[in-house]
C-alpha positions as CSV (number, residue, x, y, z in Angstrom):
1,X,17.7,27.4,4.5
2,X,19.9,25.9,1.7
3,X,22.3,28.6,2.1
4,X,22.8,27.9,5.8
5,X,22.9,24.0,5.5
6,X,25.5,24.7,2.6
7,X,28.3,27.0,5.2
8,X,27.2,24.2,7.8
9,X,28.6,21.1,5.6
10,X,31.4,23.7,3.8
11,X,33.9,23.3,6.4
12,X,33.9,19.3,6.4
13,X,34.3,18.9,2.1
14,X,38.1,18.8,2.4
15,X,38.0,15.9,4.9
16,X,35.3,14.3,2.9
17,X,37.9,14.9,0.2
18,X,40.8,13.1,1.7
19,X,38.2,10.2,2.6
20,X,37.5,10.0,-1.1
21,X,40.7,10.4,-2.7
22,X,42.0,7.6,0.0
23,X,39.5,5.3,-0.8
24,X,40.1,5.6,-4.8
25,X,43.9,5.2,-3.8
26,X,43.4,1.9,-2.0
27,X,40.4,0.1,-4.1
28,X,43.1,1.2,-7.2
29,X,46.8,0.0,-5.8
30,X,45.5,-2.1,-2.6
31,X,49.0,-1.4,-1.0
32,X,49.9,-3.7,1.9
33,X,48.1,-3.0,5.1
34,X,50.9,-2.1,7.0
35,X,51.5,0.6,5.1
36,X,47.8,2.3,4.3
37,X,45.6,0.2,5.9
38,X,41.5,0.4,3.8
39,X,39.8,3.0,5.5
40,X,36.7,-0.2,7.0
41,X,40.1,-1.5,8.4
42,X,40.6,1.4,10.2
43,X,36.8,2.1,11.4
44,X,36.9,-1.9,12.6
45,X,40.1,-0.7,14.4
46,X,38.6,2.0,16.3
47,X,35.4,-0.1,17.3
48,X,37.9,-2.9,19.0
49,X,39.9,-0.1,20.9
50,X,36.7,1.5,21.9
51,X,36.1,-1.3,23.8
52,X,39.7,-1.5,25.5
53,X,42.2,1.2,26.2
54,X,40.8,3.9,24.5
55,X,39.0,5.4,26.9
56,X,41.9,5.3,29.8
57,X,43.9,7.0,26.9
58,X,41.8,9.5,26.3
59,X,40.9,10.5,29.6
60,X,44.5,10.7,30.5
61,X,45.8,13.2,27.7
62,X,42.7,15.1,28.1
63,X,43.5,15.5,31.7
64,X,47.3,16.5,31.1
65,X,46.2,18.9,28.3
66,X,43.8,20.4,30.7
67,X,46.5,20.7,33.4
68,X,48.9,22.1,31.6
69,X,47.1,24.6,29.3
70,X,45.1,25.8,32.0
71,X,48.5,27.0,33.8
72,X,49.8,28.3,30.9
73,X,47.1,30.3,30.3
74,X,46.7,32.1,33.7
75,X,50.1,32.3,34.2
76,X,50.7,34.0,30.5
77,X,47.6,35.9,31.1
78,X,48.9,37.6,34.3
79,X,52.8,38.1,33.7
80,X,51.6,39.4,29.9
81,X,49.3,41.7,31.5
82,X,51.7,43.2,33.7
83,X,54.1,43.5,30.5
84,X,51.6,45.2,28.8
85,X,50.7,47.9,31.4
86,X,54.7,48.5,32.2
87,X,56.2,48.4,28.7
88,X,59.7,48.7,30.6
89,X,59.1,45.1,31.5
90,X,57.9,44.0,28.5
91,X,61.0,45.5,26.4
92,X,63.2,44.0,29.0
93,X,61.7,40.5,29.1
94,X,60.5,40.6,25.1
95,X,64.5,38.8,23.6
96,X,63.8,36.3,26.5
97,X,60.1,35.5,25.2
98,X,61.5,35.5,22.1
99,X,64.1,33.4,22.6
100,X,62.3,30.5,24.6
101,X,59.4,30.9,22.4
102,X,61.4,29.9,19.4
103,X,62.8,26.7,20.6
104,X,60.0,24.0,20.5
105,X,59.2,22.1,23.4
106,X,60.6,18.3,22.0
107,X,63.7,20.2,22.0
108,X,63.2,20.1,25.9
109,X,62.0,16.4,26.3
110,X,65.3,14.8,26.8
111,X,66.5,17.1,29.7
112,X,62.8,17.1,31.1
113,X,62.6,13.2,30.8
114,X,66.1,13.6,33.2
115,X,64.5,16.6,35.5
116,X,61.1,14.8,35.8
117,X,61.0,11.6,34.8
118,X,58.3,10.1,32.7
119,X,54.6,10.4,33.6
120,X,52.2,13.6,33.9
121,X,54.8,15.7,34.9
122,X,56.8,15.6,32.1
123,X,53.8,16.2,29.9
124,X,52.1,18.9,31.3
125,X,55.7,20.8,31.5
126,X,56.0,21.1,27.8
127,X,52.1,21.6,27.3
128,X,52.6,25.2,30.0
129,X,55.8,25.7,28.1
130,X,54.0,25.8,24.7
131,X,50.5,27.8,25.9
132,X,52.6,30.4,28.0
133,X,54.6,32.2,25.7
134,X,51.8,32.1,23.0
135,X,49.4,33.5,25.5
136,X,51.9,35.9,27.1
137,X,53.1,37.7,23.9
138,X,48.9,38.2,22.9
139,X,48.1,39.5,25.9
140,X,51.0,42.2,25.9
141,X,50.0,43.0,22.4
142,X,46.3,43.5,23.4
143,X,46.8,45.5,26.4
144,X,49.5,47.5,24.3
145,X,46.7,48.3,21.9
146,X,44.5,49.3,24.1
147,X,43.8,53.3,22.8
148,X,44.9,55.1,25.5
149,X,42.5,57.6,24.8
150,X,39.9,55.3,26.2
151,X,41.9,55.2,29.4
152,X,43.2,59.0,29.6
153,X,38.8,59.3,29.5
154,X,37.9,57.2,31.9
155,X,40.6,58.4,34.3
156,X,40.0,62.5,33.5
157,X,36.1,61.1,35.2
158,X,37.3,60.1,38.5
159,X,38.4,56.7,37.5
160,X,40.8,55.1,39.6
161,X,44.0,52.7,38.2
162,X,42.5,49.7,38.6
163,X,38.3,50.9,37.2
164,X,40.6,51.6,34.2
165,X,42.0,48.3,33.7
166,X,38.8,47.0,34.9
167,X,36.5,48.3,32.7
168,X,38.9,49.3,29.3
169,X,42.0,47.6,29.2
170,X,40.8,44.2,30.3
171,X,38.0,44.5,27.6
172,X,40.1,46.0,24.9
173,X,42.5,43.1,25.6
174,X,40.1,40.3,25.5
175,X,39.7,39.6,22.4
176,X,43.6,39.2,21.9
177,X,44.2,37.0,24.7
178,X,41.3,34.5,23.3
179,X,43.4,34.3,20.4
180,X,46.1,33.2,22.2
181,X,44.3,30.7,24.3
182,X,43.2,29.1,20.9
183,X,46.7,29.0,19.7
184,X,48.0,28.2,23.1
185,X,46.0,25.3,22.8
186,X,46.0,24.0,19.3
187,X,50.0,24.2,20.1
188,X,49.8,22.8,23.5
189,X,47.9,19.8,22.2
190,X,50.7,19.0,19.6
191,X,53.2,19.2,22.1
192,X,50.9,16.7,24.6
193,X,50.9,14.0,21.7
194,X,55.0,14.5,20.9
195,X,55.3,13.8,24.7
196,X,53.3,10.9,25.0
197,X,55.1,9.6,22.0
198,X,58.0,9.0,24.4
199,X,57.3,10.2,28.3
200,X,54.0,8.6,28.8
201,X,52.6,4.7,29.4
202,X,49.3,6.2,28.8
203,X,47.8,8.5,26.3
204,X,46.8,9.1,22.6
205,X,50.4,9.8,21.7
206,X,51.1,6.5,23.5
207,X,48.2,4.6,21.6
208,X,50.0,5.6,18.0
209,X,53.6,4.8,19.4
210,X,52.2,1.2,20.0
211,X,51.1,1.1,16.9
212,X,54.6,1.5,15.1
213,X,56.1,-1.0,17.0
214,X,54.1,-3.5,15.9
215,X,53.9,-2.1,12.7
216,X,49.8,-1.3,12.9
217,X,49.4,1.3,10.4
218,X,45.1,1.2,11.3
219,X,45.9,2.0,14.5
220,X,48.4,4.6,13.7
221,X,45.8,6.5,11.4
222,X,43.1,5.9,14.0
223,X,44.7,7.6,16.0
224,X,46.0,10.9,14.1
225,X,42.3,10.5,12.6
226,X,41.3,10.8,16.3
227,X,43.8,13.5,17.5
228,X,42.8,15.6,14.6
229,X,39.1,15.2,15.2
230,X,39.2,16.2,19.0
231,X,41.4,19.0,18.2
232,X,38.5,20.4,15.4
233,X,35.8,19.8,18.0
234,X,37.6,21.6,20.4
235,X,38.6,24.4,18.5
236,X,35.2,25.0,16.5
237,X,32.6,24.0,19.6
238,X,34.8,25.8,22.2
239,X,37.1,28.6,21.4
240,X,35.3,29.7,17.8
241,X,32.2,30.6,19.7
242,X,33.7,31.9,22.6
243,X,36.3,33.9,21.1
244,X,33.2,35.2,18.3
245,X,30.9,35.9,21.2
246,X,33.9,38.1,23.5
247,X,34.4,40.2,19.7
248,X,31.4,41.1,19.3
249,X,30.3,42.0,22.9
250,X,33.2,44.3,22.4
251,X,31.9,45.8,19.0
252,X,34.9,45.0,17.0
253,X,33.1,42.9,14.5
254,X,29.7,42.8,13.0
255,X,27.3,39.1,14.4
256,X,27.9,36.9,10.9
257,X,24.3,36.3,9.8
258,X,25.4,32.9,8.0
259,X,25.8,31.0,11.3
């Protein structure tokens, strides 16, 4: 019992950490607020946003991150499928991937400010342009590494093209193209906050740009606080178990018996 309730709290110690080691800081040099506000400052902050725009800001990049990853995903998921079954393709398009992979998507905002203008659009965009190549090059390495043994057996029983995909390569894949949707979306939600930053009137990213103009430094740390927080929640209540559950089903990986 102690062992579980120890790898349960584990995982929280170095925020606890940071908590600490900012509050000594503060009590200690007391810097001006507007440069590290005290961390009741900040709390009193959140309360009095809670009760104002923080809710249309949340509920607006939460919709534009759903938009946008969700495309990203099925659209990386298909074209990196058909990649990975017709390496041809993939060694044709891979310098492209490469290429447009490299170049991070606030290197696109001003041209996509001019093609789209500023609002969900613009936002969504860079959030599809993040998720797809992630989720495109894992799905062509999962199907690649598919062994085609497996496939060359199911085929020599009768098994037609698509049974194989069906019931192998789609399996065997899996597991890598979770791992992309958790990338895709820890990316995707960075790239969501760098345009609301400048191509939104609405948004969490909008919420912390507000906050530097008036030189609120509470809000600005509320908000990163709160950005990091949902993007934790996400990742550890969503795609952990998911992606934990879709590896074992597939008997790559033993259940962890301290969880």
């Amino acid at each position: 019992m102690m062992r579980r309730l120890i790898w349960r709290i584990l995982p929280y110690a170095p925020a606890l950490l940071i908590l600490f080691v900012w509050w000594v800081y503060w009590t200690i040099k007391q810097p001006p607020p507007s440069v590290i506000p005290a961390i009741t400052d900040v709390i009193k902050t959140g309360f009095e946003l809670a009760g104002g725009r923080l809710g249309t800001d949340f509920l607006a990049s939460m919709s534009r991150l759903l938009g946008g990853a969700a495309f990203g995903m099925i659209t990386g998921v298909i074209a990196g499928f058909i990649a990975g079954l017709y390496r041809p393709i993939a060694t044709f398009f891979n310098p492209l991937v490469v290429f447009f992979n490299a170049i991070s998507g606030i290197v696109w905002l001003p041209l996509v400010i001019g093609w789209l203008g500023i609002g969900n659009a613009l936002a969504i965009f860079l959030i599809w342009n993040t998720v797809f190549f992630i989720v495109f090059q894992n799905t062509v390495l999962g199907v690649q590494l598919v062994p085609e043994v497996l496939e060359l057996g199911v085929r020599s029983l009768g098994g037609s093209r698509w049974e194989t995909i069906r019931s192998v390569t789609l399996p065997g894949a899996l597991p890598y193209i979770l791992a992309g949707f958790r990338s895709g979306l820890g990316f995707g939600w960075r790239a969501l906050i760098a345009a609301e930053l400048v191509g939104a009137t609405t948004g969490l990213g909008q919420l912390i740009f507000s906050g530097s103009e008036y030189h609120r430094a509470d809000i600005i740390i509320f908000g990163a606080l709160l950005i990091g927080g949902i993007a934790m929640l996400m990742d550890r209540w969503l795609l952990v178990p998911i992606e934990r559950r879709t590896v074992q089903r597939w008997g790559l990986v033993a259940p962890d018996r301290r969880r």
